[in-house]
C-alpha positions as CSV (number, residue, x, y, z in Angstrom):
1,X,-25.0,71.1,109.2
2,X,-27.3,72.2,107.7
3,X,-25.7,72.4,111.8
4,X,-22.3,71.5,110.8
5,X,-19.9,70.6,112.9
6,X,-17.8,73.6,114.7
7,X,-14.0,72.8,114.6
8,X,-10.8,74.0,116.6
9,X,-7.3,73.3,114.5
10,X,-4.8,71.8,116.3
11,X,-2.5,73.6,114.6
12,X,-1.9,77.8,114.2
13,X,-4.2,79.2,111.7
14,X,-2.6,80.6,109.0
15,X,-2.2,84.4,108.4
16,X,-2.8,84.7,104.4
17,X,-2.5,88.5,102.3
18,X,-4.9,89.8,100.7
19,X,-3.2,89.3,97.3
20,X,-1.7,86.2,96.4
21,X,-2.6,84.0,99.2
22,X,-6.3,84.9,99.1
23,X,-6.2,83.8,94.9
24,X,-4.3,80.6,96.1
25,X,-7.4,79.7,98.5
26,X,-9.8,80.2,95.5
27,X,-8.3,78.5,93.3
28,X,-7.7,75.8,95.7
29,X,-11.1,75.7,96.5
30,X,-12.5,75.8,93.2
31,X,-10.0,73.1,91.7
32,X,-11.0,70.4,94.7
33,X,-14.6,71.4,94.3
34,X,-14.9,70.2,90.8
35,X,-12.7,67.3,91.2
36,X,-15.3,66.3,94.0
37,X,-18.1,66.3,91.3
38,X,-16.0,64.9,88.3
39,X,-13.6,62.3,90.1
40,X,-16.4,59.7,90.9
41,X,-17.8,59.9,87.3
42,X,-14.9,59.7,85.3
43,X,-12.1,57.8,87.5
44,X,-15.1,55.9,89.7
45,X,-13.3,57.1,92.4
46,X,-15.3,56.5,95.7
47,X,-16.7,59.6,97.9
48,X,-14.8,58.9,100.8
49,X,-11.3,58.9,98.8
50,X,-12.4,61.9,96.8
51,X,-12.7,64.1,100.0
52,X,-9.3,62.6,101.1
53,X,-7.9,63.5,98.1
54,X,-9.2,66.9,97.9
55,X,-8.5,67.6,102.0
56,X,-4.3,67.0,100.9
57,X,-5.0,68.7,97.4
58,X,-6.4,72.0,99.3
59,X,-4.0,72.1,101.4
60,X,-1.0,71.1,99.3
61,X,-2.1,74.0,96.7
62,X,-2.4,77.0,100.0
63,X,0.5,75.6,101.8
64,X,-0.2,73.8,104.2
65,X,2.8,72.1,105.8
66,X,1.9,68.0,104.9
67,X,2.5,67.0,108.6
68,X,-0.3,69.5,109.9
69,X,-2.4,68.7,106.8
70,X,-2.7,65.0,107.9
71,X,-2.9,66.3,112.0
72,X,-5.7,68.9,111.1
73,X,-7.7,66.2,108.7
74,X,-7.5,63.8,111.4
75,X,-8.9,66.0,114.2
76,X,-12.1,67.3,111.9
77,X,-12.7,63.7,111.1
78,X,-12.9,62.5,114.4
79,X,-14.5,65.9,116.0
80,X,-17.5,65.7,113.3
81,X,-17.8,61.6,114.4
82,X,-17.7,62.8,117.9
83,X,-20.5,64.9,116.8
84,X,-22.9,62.7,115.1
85,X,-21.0,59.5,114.5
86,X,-23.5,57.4,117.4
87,X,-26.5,59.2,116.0
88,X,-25.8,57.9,112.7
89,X,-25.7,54.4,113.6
90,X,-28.8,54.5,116.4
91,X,-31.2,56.4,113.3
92,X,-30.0,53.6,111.0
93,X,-30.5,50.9,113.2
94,X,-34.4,52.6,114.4
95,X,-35.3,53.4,110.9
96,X,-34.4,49.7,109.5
97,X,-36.2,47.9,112.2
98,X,-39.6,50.4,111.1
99,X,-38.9,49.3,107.8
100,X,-39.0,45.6,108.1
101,X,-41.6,45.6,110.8
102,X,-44.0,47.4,108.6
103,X,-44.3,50.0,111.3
104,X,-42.9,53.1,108.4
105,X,-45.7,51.6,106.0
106,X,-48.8,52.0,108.8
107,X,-47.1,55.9,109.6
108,X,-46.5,56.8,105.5
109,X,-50.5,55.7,105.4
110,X,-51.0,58.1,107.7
111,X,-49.7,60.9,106.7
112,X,-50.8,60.2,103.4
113,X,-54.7,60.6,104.5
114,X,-53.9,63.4,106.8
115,X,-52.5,65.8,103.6
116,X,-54.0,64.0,100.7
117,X,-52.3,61.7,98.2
118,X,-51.7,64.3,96.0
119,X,-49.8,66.8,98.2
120,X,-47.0,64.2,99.5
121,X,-44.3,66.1,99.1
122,X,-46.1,69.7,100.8
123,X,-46.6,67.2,104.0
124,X,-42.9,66.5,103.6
125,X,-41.6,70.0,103.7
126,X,-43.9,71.3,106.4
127,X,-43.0,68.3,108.2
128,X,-39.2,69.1,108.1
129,X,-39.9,72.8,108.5
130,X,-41.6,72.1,111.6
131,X,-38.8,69.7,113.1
132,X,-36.3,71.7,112.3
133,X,-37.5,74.5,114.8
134,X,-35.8,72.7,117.6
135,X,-34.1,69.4,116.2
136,X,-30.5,69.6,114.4
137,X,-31.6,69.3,110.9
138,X,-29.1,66.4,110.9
139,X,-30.8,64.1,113.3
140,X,-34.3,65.5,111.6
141,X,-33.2,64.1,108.6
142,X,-31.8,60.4,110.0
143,X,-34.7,60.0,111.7
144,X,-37.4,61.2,109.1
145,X,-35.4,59.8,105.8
146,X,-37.0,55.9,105.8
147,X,-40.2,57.5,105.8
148,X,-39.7,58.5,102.1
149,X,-39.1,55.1,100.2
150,X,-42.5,54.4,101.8
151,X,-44.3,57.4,101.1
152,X,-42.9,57.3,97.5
153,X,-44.3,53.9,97.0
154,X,-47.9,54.7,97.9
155,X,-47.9,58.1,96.0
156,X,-46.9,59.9,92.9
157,X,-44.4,61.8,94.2
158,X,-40.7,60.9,93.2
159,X,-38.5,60.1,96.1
160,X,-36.1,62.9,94.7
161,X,-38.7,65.4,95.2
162,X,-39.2,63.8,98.8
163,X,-35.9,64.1,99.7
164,X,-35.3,67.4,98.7
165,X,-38.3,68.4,100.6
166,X,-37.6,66.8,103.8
167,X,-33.5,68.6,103.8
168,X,-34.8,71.7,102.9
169,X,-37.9,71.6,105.2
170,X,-35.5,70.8,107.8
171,X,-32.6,73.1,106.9
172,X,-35.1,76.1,106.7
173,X,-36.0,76.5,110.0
174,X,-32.8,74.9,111.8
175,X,-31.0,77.9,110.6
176,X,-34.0,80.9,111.2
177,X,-35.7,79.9,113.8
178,X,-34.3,79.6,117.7
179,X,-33.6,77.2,120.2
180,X,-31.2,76.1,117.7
181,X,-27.6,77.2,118.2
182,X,-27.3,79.2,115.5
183,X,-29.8,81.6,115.2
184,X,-29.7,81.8,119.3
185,X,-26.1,82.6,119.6
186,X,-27.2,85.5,116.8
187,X,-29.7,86.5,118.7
188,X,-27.6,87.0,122.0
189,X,-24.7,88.7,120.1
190,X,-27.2,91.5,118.9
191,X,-28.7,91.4,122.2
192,X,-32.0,89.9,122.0
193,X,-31.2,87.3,124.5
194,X,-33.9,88.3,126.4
195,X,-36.4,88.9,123.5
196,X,-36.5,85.2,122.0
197,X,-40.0,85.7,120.9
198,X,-39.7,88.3,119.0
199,X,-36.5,86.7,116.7
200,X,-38.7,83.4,116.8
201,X,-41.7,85.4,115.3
202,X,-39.5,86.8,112.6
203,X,-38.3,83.8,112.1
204,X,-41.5,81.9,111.5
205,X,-42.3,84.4,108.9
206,X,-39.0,84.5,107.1
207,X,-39.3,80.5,106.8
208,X,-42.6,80.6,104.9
209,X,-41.4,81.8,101.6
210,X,-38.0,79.6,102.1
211,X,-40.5,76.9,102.8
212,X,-42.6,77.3,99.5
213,X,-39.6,78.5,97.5
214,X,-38.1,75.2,98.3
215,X,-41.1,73.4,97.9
216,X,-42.0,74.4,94.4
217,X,-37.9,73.9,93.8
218,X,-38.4,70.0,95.2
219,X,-41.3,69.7,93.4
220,X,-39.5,70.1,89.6
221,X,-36.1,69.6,90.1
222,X,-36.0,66.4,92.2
223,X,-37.9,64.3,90.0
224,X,-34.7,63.8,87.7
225,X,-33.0,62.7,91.0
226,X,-32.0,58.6,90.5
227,X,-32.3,57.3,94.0
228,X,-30.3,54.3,95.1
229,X,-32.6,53.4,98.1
230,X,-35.5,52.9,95.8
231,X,-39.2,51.6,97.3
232,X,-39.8,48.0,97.5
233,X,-43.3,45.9,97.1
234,X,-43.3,45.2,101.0
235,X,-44.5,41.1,101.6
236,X,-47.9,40.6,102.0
237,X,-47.6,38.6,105.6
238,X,-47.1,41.1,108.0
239,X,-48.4,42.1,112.0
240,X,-51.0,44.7,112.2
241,X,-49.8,47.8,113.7
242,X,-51.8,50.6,115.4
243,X,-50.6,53.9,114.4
244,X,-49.7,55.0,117.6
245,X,-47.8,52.4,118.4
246,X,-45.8,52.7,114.6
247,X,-45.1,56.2,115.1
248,X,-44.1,56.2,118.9
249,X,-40.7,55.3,118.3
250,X,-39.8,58.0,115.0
251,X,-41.6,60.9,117.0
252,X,-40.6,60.7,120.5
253,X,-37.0,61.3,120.1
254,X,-38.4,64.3,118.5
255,X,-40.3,65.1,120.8
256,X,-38.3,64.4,123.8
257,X,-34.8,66.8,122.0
258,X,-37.6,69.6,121.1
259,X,-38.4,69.3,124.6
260,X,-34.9,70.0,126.1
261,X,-34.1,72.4,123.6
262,X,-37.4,74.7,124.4
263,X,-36.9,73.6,128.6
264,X,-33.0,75.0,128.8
265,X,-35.3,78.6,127.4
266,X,-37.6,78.6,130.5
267,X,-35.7,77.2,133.8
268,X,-32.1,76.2,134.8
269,X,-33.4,74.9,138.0
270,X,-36.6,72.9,137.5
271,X,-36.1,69.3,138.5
272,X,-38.3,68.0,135.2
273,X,-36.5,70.2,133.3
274,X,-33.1,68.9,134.2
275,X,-34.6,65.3,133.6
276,X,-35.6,66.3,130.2
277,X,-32.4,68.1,129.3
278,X,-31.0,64.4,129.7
279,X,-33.1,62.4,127.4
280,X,-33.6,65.1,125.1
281,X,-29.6,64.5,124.2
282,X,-30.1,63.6,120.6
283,X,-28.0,60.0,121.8
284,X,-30.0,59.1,124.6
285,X,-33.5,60.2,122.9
286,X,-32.6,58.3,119.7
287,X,-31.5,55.4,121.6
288,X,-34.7,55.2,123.4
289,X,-36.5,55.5,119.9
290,X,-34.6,52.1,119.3
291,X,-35.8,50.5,122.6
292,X,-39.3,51.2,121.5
293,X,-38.5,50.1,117.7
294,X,-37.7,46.7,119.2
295,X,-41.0,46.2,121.1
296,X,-42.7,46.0,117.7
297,X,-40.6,43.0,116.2
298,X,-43.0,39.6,116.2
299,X,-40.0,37.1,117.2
300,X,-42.1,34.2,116.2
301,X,-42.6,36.0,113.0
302,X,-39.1,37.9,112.2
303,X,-36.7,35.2,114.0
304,X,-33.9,36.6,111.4
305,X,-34.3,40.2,113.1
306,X,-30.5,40.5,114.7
307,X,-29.7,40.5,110.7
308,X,-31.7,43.5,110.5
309,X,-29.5,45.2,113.3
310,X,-26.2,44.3,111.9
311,X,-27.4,45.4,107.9
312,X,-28.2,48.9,109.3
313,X,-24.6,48.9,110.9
314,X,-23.2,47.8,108.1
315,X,-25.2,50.8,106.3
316,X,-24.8,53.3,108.9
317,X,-20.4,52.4,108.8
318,X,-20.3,53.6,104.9
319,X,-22.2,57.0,105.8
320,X,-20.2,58.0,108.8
321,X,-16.5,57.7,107.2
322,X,-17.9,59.6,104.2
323,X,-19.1,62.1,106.6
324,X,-16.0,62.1,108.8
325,X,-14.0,62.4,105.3
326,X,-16.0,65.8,104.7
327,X,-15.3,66.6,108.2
328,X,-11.7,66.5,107.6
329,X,-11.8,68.5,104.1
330,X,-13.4,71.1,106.3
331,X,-11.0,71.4,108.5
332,X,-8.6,71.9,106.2
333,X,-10.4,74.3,104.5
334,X,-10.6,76.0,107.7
335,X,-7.0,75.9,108.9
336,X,-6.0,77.8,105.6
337,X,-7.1,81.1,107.6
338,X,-10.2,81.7,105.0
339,X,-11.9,83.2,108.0
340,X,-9.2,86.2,108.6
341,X,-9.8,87.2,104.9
342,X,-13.0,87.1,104.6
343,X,-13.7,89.3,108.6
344,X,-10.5,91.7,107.1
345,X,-12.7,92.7,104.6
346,X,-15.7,93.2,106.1
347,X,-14.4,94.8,109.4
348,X,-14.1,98.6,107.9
349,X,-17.4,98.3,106.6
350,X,-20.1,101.1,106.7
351,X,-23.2,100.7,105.5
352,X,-26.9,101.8,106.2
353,X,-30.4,99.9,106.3
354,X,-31.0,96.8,103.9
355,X,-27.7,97.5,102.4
356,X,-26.7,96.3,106.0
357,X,-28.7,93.5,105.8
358,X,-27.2,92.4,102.5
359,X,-24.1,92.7,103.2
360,X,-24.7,90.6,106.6
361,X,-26.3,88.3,104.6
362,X,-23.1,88.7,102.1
363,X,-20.3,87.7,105.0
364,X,-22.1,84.9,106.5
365,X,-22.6,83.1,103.1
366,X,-19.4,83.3,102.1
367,X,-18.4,82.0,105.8
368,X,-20.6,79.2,105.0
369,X,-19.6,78.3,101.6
370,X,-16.2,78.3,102.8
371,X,-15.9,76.5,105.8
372,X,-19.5,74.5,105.9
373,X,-21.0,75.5,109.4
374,X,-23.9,77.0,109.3
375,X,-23.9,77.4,112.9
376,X,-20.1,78.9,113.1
377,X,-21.2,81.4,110.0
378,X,-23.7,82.9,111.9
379,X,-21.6,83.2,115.4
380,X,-19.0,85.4,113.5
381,X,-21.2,87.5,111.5
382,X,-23.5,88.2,113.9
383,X,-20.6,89.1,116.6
384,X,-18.6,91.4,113.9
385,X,-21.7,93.1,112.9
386,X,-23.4,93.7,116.3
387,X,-20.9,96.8,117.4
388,X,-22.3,98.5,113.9
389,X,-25.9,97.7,113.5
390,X,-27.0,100.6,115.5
391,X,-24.6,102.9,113.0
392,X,-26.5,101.2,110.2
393,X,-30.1,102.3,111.5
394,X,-30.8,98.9,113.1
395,X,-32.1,99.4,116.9
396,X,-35.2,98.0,117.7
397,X,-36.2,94.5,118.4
398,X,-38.3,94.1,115.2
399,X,-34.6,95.5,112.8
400,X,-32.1,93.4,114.4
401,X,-34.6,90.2,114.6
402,X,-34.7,91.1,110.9
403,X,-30.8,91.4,111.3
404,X,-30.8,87.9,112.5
405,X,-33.0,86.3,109.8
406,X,-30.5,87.9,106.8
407,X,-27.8,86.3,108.7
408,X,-29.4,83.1,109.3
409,X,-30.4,83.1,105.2
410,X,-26.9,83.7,104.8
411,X,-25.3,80.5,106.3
412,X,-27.9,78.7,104.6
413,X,-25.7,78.9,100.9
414,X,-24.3,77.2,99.7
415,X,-24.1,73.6,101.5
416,X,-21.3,71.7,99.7
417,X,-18.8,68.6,100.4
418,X,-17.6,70.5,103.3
419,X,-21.0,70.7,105.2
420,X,-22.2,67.1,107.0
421,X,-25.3,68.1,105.8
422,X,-24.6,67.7,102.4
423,X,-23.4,64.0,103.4
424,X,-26.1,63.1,105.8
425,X,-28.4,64.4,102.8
426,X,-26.5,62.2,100.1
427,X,-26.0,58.8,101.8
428,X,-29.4,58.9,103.7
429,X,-31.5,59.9,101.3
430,X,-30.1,58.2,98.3
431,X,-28.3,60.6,96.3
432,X,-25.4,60.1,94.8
433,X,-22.4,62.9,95.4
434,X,-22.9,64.5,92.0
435,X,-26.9,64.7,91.7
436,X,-26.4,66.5,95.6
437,X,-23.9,68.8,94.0
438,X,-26.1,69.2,91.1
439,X,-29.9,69.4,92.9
440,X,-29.5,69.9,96.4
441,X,-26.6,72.6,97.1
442,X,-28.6,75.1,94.1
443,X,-31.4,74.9,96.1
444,X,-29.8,75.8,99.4
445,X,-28.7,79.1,97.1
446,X,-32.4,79.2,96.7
447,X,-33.3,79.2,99.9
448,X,-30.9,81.5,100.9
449,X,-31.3,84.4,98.5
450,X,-35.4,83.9,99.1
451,X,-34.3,84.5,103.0
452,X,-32.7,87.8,102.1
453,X,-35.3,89.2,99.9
454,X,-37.6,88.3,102.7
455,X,-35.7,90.3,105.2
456,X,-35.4,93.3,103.2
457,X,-38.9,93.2,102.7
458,X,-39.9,92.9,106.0
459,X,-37.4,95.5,106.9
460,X,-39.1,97.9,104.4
461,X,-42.9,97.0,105.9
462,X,-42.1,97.0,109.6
């Protein structure tokens, strides 16, 4: 996910050997991958059946019983949708209504003068990066998408580049930098639950060269991206709207889940605190996003704006069963026992300094390629390797903050079909399945091997 969804099988996770039944997972997992990318272009067969296909195809290939196969793909559909399934539809619904209003034209305008016309996609990425620090990247990237269509249009800059930006902007700092779950559950295993600042310091500075890494990667590589969504001429007759007033509704649900997320850090007991912890639910903040969205319709002007409402559903339906569908081949992939291989190998090792931090870095991307959560990656690496980092040479705030980052750079690669991320990505930005698999998840390898050279490096200078 990017934050990707975690997920309990309902049924016992299998116990695989190291031999043949670890080769039977890879091959499984390479097979399905590749029919993801070559099934829609050769057979036209749609997303949503290709994951379906692959979820029963993994599991027929590592054994998985068919009755549990269907149980376990049904319970990761429906826990992702539990997930993010109403913030799907609310951010569709709230960026459609900015869109036809004119409101995302007046904000793109202004962001535009604010970084320049010719740095577009820059203010993109340090936008993202800066959301990211305490939104879910997925919600970041519902709610900031329709801006790029618009910016797209008044600019230079390719919407491919735009949206590679904005996911990897986003994705940078969800995974590096607390309150977010991830790096804050890493943080506590190692135990610097009581030294936040310090990891979030690290953080910050293992984010800039992710940042420009990915920027200079957005900049090249996503404009050979085709976009679906493309930018339209926008009609001439339309209500003047301040700024303010345009951007209220995209930044205050932004503002009101950074709000909870930094308030649950300070105070359990403070009355506002408790208030904001309520509508800084990504639900009820997006929702009141959408309440504001709706005070800038002209009704003498738009009378046809309940159309608006039900195209966005109609939009926001497609998404979430593709997303739910890469829910499910998660789970599968999950329920295969991937995990217990992966944590059997690693649990003897013994290693010292950045050889540590590689190798940290080494288990949680592997996690992450395997079973899609970032967040879930970083839990278990952080809470097998904790008990040895002291062995390893890594005591003092500043090492295992550094500890944390090489983790966190780990779960970053590589964001596939079994990450919602890649999905929410895909379908909101434009992309089709096989221009994500062949732009976006390389540059989440980018990212991730830019965080662990960063980590090393900082290991080595502080």
């Amino acid at each position: 996910m990017g934050k990707s969804t975690g997920y309990r099988s309902p049924i016992t996770i299998y116990q695989p050997s190291m031999n043949s039944e670890a080769i039977r997972i890879i091959i499984g997992l390479v097979i399905c991958i590749v029919g993801m990318v070559l099934w829609p272009r050769y057979i036209k067969l749609n997303a949503f059946f290709s994951l379906l296909f692959a979820s029963i195809l993994f599991a027929f290939i590592v054994g998985i019983p068919f009755a549990e196969t269907i149980s376990t793909m049904q319970s990761g559909f429906g826990s992702l949708l539990q997930q993010i399934g109403i913030i799907v539809a609310l951010g569709s619904v709230l960026g459609m209504v900015l869109e036809k209003t004119g409101a995302m034209e007046v904000i793109s305008t202004g962001l535009i003068k604010a970084f320049g016309e010719k740095r577009p996609v820059l203010a993109i990425v340090v936008i993202g990066a800066l959301v990211g620090i305490p939104v879910f990247c997925d919600s970041g990237f519902i709610i900031l998408s329709r801006l790029i269509p618009s910016i797209a249009l008044k600019t230079s800059a390719s919407q491919g580049s735009l949206v590679l930006a904005l996911s990897s902007g986003l994705y940078t700092t969800h995974v590096l930098v607390p309150p977010t779950p991830g790096p804050l559950a890493a943080a506590a295993a190692v135990g610097l639950g009581n030294q936040l600042g310090m990891v979030m310091l690290i953080g910050l500075l293992g984010s800039i060269p992710v940042v420009l890494v990915s920027y200079l990667y957005a900049s090249i590589s996503g404009a050979k991206i085709p976009i679906s969504n493309k930018a339209e001429v926008l009609p001439a007759v339309r209500p003047k709207i301040k700024w303010s007033r345009a951007v209220l509704p995209l930044i205050l649900p932004i503002v009101l889940i950074a709000g909870s997320s930094f308030g649950k850090l300070i105070s359990d007991t403070n009355p506002l605190i408790a208030i904001l912890s309520v509508v800084g639910i990504p639900v009820v903040a997006l929702l009141i996003g959408v309440m504001l969205s709706l005070t800038l319709i002209d009704r003498q002007l738009h009378r046809d704006w309940p159309s608006w409402i039900t195209e966005a559903m109609k939009d926001a339906g497609v998404i979430i069963l593709i997303t739910g569908a890469g829910g499910a081949f998660g789970a599968v992939i999950k329920a295969s026992g991937i995990a217990n291989l992966i944590l059997e190998y690693a649990s003897g090792s013994q290693m010292q300094g950045i050889f540590f931090l590689a190798f940290a870095w080494l288990i949680a991307a592997i996690l992450k390629t395997a079973q899609g959560s970032s967040t879930s990656s970083m839990i278990i690496t952080s809470a097998l390797l904790a008990p040895l980092a002291g062995a390893a040479g890594l005591s003092s705030s500043v090492d295992l903050s550094i500890l944390v980052l090489a983790i966190g750079g780990g779960s970053i690669a590589v964001s596939h079909a079994n990450d919602s991320y890649f999905w929410v990505v895909s379908q909101f930005g434009g992309i089709s399945p096989k221009d994500a698999f062949s732009r976006y998840t390389p540059m989440t390898f980018l990212q991730s091997i830019t965080a662990l050279v960063t980590s090393i490096l900082l290991f080595l200078l502080l």
